[in-house]
N, CA, C and O of each residue as an XYZ file, in Angstrom:
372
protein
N      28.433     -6.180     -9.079
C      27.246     -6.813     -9.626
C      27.007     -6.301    -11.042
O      27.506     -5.260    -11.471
N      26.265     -7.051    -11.687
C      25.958     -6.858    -13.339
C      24.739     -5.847    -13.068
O      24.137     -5.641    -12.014
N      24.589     -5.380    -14.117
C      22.954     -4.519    -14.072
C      22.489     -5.492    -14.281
O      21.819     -5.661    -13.262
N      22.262     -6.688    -15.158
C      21.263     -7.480    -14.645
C      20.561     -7.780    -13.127
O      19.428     -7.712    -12.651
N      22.237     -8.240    -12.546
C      21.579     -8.775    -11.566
C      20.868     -7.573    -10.011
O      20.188     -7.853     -9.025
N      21.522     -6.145    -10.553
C      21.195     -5.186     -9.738
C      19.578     -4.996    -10.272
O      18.739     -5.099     -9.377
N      19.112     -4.749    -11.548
C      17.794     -5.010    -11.790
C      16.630     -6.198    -11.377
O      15.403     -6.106    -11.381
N      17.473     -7.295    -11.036
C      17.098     -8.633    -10.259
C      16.611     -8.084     -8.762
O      15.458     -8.122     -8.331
N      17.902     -7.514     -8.017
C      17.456     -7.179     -6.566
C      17.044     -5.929     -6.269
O      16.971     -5.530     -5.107
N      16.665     -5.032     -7.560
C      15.205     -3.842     -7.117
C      14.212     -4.565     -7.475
O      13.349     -4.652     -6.601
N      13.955     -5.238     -8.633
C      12.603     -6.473     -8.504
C      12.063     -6.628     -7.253
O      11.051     -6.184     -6.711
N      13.368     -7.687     -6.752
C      12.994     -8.129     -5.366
C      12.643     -7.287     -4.160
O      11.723     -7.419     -3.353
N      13.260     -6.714     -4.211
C      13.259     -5.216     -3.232
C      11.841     -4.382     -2.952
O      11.366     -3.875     -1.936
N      11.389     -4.479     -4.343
C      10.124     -3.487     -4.618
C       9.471     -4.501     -4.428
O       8.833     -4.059     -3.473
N       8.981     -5.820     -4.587
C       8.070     -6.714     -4.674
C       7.931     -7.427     -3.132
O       6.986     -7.952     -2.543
N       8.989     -7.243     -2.871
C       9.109     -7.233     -0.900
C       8.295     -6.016     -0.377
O       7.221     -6.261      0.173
N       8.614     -5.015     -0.472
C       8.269     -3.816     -0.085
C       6.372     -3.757     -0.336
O       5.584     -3.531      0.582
N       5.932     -4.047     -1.935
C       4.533     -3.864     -1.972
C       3.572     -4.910     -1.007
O       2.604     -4.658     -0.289
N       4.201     -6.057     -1.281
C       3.834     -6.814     -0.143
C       3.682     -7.089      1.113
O       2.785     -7.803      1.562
N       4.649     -6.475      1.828
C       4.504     -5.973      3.009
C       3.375     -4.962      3.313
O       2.591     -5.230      4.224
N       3.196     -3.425      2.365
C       2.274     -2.577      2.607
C       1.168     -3.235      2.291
O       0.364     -3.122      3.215
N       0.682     -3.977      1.268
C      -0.206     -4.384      0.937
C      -0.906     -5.276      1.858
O      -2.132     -5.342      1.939
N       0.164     -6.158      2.751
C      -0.203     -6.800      4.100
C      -1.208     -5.321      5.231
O      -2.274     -5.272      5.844
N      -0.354     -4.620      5.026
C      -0.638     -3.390      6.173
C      -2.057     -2.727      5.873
O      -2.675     -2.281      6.840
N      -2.521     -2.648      4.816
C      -3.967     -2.425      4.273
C      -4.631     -3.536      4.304
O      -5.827     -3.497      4.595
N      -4.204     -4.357      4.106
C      -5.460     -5.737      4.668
C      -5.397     -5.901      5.858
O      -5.775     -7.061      6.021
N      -5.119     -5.409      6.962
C      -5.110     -5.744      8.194
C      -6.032     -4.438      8.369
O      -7.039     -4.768      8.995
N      -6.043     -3.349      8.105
C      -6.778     -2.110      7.869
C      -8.051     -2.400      8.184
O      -8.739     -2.176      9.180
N      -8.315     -3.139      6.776
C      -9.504     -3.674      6.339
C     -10.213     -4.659      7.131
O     -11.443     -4.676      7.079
N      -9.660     -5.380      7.766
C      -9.526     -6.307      8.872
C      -9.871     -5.836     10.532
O     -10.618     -6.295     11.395
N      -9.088     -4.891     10.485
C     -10.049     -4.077     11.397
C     -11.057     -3.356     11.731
O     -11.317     -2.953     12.864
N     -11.573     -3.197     10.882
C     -12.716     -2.648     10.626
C     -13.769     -3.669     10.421
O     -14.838     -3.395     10.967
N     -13.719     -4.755      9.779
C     -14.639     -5.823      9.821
C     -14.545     -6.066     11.743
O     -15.483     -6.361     12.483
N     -13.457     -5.880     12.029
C     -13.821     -6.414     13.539
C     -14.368     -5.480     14.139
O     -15.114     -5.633     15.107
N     -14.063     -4.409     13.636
C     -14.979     -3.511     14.927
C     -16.182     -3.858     14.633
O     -16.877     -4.461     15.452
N     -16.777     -3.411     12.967
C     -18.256     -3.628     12.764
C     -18.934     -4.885     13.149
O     -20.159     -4.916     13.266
N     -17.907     -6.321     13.429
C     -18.702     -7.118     14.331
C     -18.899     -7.116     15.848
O     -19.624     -7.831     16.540
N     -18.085     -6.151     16.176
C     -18.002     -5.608     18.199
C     -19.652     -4.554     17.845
O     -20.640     -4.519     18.578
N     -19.529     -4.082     16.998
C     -20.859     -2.905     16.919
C     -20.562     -1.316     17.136
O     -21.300     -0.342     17.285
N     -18.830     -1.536     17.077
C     -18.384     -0.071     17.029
C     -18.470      0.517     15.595
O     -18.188      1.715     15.593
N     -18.860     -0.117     14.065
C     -19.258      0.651     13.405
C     -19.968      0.105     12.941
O     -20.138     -1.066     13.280
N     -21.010      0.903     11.567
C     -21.834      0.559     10.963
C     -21.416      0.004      9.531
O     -20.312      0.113      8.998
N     -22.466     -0.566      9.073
C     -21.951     -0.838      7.307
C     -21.133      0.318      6.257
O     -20.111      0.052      5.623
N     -21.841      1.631      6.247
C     -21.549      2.658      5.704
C     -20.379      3.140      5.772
O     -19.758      3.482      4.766
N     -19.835      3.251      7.195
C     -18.563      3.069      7.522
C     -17.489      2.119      7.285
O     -16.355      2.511      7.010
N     -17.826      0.740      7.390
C     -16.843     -0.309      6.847
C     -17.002     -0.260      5.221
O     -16.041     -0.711      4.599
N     -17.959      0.172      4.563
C     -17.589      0.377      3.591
C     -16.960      1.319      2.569
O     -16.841      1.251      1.346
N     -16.513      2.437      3.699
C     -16.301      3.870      3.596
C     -14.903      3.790      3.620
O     -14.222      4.629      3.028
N     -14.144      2.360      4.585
C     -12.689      2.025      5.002
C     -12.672      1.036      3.533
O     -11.723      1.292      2.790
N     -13.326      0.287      3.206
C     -12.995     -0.397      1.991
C     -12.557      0.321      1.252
O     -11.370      0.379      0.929
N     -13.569      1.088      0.802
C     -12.915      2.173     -0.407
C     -12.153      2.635     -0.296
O     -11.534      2.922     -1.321
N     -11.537      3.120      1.192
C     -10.154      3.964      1.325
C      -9.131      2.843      1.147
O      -7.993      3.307      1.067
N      -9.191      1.310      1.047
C      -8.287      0.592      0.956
C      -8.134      0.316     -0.423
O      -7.056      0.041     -0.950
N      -9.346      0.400     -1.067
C      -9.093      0.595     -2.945
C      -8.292      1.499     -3.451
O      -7.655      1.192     -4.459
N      -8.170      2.566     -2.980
C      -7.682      3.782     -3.398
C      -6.099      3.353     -2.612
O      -5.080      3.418     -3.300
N      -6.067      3.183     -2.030
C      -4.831      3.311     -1.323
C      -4.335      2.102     -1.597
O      -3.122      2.286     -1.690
N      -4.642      0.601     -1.842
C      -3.920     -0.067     -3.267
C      -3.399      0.133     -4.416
O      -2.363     -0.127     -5.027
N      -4.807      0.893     -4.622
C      -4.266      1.185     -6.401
C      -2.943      2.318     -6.383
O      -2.099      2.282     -7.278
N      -2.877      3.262     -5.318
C      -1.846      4.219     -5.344
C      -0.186      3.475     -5.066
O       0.849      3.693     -5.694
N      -0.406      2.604     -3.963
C       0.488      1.372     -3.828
C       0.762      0.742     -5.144
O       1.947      0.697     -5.474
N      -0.014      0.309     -5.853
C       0.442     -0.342     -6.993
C       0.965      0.559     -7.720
O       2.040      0.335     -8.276
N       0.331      1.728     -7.860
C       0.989      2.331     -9.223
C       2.413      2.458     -8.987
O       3.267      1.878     -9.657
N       2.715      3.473     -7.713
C       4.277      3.435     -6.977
C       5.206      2.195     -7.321
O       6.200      2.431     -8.008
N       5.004      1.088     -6.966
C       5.722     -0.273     -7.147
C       5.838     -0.576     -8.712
O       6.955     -0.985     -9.026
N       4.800     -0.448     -9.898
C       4.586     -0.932    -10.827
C       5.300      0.365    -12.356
O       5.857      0.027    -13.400
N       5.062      1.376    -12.009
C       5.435      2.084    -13.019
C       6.686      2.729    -12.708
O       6.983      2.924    -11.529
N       7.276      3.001    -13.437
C       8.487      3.533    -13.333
C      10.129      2.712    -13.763
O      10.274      1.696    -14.443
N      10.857      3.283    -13.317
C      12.442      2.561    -13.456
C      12.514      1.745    -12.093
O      13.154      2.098    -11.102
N      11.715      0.542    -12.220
C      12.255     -0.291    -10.964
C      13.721      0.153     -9.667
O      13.817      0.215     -8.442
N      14.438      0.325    -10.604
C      15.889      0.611     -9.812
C      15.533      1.799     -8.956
O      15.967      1.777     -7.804
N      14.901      2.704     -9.290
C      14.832      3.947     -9.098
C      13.483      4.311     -7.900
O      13.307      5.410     -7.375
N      12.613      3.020     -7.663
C      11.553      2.909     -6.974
C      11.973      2.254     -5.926
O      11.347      2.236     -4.866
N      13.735      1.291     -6.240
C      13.700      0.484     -4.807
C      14.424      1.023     -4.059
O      14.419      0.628     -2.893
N      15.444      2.285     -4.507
C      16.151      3.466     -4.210
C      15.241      4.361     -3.208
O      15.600      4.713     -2.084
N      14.241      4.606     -3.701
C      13.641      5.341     -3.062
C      12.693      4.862     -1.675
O      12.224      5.584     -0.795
N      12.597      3.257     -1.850
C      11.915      3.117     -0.974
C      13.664      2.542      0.067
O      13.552      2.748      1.276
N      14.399      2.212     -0.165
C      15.443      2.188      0.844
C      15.951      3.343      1.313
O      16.368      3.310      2.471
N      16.035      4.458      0.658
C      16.317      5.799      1.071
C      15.183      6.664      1.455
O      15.194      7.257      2.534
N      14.325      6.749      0.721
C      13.173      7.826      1.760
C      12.089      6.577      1.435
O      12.052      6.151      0.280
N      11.107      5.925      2.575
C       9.918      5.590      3.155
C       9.151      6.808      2.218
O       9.082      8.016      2.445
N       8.567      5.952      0.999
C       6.904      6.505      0.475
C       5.978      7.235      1.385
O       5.393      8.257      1.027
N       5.837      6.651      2.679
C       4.629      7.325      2.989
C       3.760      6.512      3.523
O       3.918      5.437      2.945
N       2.818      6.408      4.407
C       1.377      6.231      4.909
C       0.551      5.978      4.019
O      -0.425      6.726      3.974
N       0.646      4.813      2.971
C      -0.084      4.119      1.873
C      -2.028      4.153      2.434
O      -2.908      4.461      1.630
N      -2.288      3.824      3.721
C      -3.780      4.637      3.899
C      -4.050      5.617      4.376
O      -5.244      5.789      4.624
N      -3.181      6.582      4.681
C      -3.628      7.944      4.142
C      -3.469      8.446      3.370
O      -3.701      9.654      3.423
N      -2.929      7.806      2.043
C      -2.888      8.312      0.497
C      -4.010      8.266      0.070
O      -4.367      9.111     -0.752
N      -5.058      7.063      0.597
C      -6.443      6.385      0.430
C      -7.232      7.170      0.668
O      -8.078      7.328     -0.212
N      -7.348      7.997      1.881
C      -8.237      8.441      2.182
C      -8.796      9.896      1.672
O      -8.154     10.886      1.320
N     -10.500      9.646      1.771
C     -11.120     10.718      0.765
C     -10.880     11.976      1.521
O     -11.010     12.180      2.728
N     -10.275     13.266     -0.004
C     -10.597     14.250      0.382
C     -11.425     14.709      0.492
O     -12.468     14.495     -0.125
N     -11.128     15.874      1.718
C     -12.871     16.684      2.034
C     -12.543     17.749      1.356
O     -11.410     18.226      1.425
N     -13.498     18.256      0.612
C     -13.870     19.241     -0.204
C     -14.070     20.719      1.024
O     -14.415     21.825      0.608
């Protein structure tokens, strides 16, 4: 393959990959709207999981977005990033 076209399929690779996690935090988020309509949580709380899904996007994005593409889709075929919402979630002091 050309480096073009190897730069073509970490594109793809990484843009597969954010999308998928990014699926996996909206379902997050998704659950939590369902509990808070069962009455297993309160507002404060679903909005406590929002924010952990802001944070844990934006950390998702940065991963996917900065860097040497090639070198991000390497890493996500060889070592798994990680638990994208528990990157989210607030530390306790």
């Amino acid at each position: 393959m050309s480096a073009k076209s190897d730069r073509r399929a970490a594109r793809d690779a990484v843009a597969a990959f954010h999308e998928e996690q990014l699926g996996e935090l909206v379902r997050q988020v998704q659950l939590a709207i369902e509990r808070f309509q069962a009455g297993e949580l309160n507002a404060f709380e679903v909005d406590e999981l929002i924010f952990q899904y802001s944070r844990a996007a934006k950390e998702l994005w940065k991963f996917c977005s900065l860097g040497n593409v090639e070198i991000t889709a390497r890493m996500i075929r060889d070592d798994h990033p990680g638990d994208w919402w528990e990157r989210g979630a607030r530390r306790r002091r």
